[in-house]
Every structure is written in structure tokens, then in C-alpha cells.
C-alpha positions, 0 to 999 in steps of 0.5 A: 286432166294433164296439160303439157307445155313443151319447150319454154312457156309464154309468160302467162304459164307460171311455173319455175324451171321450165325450160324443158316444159311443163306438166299442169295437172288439172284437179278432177272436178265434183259432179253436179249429182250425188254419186259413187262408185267402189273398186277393189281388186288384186294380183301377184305378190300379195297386191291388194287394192280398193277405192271409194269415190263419191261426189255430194251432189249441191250441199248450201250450194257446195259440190264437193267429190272426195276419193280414197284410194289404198294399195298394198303388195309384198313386192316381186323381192321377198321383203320388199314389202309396200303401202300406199294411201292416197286421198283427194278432196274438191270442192266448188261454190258458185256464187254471183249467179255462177259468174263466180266461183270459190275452190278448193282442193286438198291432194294428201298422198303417204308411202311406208314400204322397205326399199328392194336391194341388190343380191348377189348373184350366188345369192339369187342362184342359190335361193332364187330370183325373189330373194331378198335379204332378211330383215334382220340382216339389212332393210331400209324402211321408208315413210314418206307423205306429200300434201297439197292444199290450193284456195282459190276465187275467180270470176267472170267480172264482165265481158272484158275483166276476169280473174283466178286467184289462188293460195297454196300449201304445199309440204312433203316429208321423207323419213327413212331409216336403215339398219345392218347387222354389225355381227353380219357384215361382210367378212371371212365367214360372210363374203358378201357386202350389206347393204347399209353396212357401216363404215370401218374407219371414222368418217366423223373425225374430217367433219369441221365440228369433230362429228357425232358426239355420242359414243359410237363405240370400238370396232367389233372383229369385223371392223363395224362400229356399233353405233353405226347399226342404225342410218336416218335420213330425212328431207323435207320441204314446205312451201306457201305462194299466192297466184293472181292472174288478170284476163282482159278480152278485148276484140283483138286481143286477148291479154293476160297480166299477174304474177306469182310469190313463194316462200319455201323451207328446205331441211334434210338432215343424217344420224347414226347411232345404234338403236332405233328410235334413236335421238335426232340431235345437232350436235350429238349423233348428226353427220350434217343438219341443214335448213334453206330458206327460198323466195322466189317472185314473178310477174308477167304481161302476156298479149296473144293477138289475133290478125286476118280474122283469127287466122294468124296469132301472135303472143309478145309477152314479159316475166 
């Protein structure tokens, strides 16, 4: 199920930038009996799809549901062709005569597919509306995967105390790679600019450290440089946090008290060379190469209270 929490939050939703509001996702709960079920299917543009869902049932007293999804289609745009695989993974341990409960979900997405360019329209009316440009002339081919893993308990302690603590993982990766032909980028005898075609001028000679220190070579007749066929581009992000939250229910009031820390590693980073697999070397064959590190921390009291027999509330609260 999906939650929204339009505008700012009360102090006891924990997310950061939310200022506009916020989108909580809640992960699909096992079911209490074994179960499954299967879909398959398809469609224009060589679409294929197909899904596995089954829930174990209680297993040592484990309810676990897991599902996988894949899709495939060759695109609308001839060359644009794009897969995915999706797999989800909850489970759930009741304990203390179901006052409590051990969780966990697993939530691993991945992507490879060549990103659909802009055509000319001479191009679209000579060849028509689904062409695309030949691989072999231009293509960005994309890899990308996002995973999330959350480790959590919470507990009914008495009629008063409960609580949910949470551990997570969070980490997602994008790879993507383009390649213009040097003998066919945009000149007298082909008018039309490539996507991803390289620089005719060295860019690298502004960069603080010279650039790229690979031989990129002399400039063909048409002004590309041949260590410029080939472009990565990678970012990634990998994040770790501890969630605990604290509910007292009281008569008239219902309070909530905890907080929330993070730790994140940010990386992105360019090459240029002129063969693929190439060399991913600071230094050597890099437009730019960065990592940040980020910490953030929170806490939060929050009291929702209830006036004129439930009738009226009010939620003072501090983060």
C-alpha cells in the first residue's frame, strides 16, 4: 500500500526533504496460507512479461511471501530495446504470543535497455516514425539495479508502551555507456548531429589537472578525436540508517518520541577512451571523479491530543 502526506510532516513521519510531502510505501505483507499465483502476457513491440508470486504459508513459525517479476520489449523506437527484473522478498516472525514481531524485507530492482534518441525529421520521414539510429552508428546502453533491505522489531510491550525499530540498507547503481562512430559524425557527406558524438576541440586541456592522460589521439577528417568513441557514466549511492520509534497511549493522549540516523556514500564519475571495456582510472582517462560522504540525524517528540471526547485534536510536536 502507498501512504501520502501532503504538505510538511508532523515530526513523527521520518523523512528528509519533505517539505512538499511525502510518498510512504508500505511493503506487501505474507499471507497466513501457502499460496500462489502466475501471470504471463504480452503486447506490441515485442512486450513479453511473466510473474511468480507464492506466500509459504507459517514455516518454524516464518510467514514469508516472495515474487518475481520480468519484463521485456524492443521499444516503440527500433533499437530501443529494454529489460527488467524485479524481486521481492517478506517475511514476518511473530513472537511473545503475537505482542511481537521480527521482519524483514528485501526489495531488488535491475534495468538494461539502450536509451531512445532524438531523429531528425528527414530521418523519421524517410524511414518512418519507428526509426531509430543504428547501433553501430550511436547507442547509450544503460545498467542500472536499486536494492533495499530493512531489519526490523516492534512490540506491543503493554497497553501503554509499544515500539518499531528498523535497520536498512539502502543501494542503487547506474552505469551507462555511449559510443559514436568517429567515421560517421556529423560532416559534409552526413549532415546530421549524433547523439554522443565527441568533442572537436580538447575539452580536457581547462580541466585543474590537465584531463585525461591517455593518448586520445589526432583528430580524424572530421575533427573527432578517436579516444572519444566511447563515454562512461556512473553514479551510485549506498546508504545504511537506524529507525527507532517509542508510542505511549495514554487516556488522552497519544505520544510518540525517536529519531532517525543515516550514513550515505555518494560517487559519480566520467571516462572517455576509445574501446569498450575500457579502463576506469583517476587520473588516466577521467573527465571527473567524486565521492561525498553524508550524515544525517534526527529526533522527534510528537503528542496528538484528543479534546471534547475525541471530537477535536491537536498534534504540538519538535524534530
Amino acid at each position: 500500500s502507498v501512504n501520502v502526506y501532503r504538505g510538511i510532516n508532523n515530526p513523527a513521519v521520518s523523512a528528509y526533504n519533505s517539505l512538499g510531502g511525502t510518498i510512504a510505501f508500505q511493503p506487501r505483507q505474507p499471507g497466513p496460507k501457502p499460496d500462489a499465483s502466475v501471470s504471463m502476457g504480452g503486447g506490441s513491440f515485442s512486450t513479453w512479461f511473466y510473474g511468480i508470486t507464492a506466500n509459504t504459508g507459517s514455516i518454524a513459525g516464518v510467514r514469508s511471501l516472495i515474487s518475481i517479476n520480468h519484463n521485456t520489449s524492443a521499444g516503440w523506437q527500433a533499437n530501443s530495446g529494454n529489460r527488467n527484473l524485479n524481486i521481492n522478498y517478506s517475511g514476518v516472525l511473530p513472537y511473545a504470543d503475537d505482542a511481537g514481531e521480527l521482519y524483514a524485507y528485501a526489495i531488488y530492482n535491475t534495468n538494461t535497455g539502450f536509451t531512445p534518441h532524438s531523429i531528425p525529421e528527414p530521418l523519421l520521414q524517410q524511414f518512418g516514425d519507428g526509426y531509430g539510429w543504428p547501433l553501430n552508428w550511436t547507442n547509450s546502453y544503460n545498467r542500472d539495479h536499486s536494492g533495499i533491505y530493512i531489519l526490523g522489531d516492534k512490540m506491543q510491550v503493554n497497553k501503554v508502551l509499544s515500539y518499531n525499530v528498523r535497520f536498512y540498507v539502502h543501494d542503487n547503481s547506474y552505469n551507462r555507456v555511449s559510443y559514436a562512430n568517429p567515421a560517421l559524425v556529423q560532416s559534409a557527406t552526413q549532415p546530421y548531429y549524433l547523439p554522443n558524438q565527441g568533442t572537436t576541440f580538447p575539452f580536457w586541456l581547462f580541466y585543474p589537472n590537465g584531463g585525461p592522460t591517455f593518448n586520445v589521439g589526432s583528430p580524424n577528417a572530421y575533427g573527432a578525436y578517436p579516444g572519444e568513441t566511447y563515454h562512461t557514466y556512473l553514479n551510485s549511492t549506498q546508504q545504511f540508517g537506524f529507525m527507532p520509534h517509542f508510542t505511549l497511549n495514554l487516556p488522552y493522549n497519544l505520544v510518540r518520541f525517536g529519531g532517525a540516523w543515516s550514513q550515505t556514500t555518494l560517487h559519480s564519475a566520467e571516462y572517455w577512451y576509445g574501446a569498450n571495456p575500457m579502463p576506469l582510472v583517476s587520473g588516466y582517462n577521467d573527465a571527473w571523479t567524486e565521492t561525498d560522504w553524508r550524515n544525517l540525524g534526527s529526533a522527534f517528540v510528537q503528542d496528538q491530543i484528543s479534546l471534547f471526547g475525541g471530537k477535536v485534536h491537536v498534534t504540538p510536536g519538535l524534530k
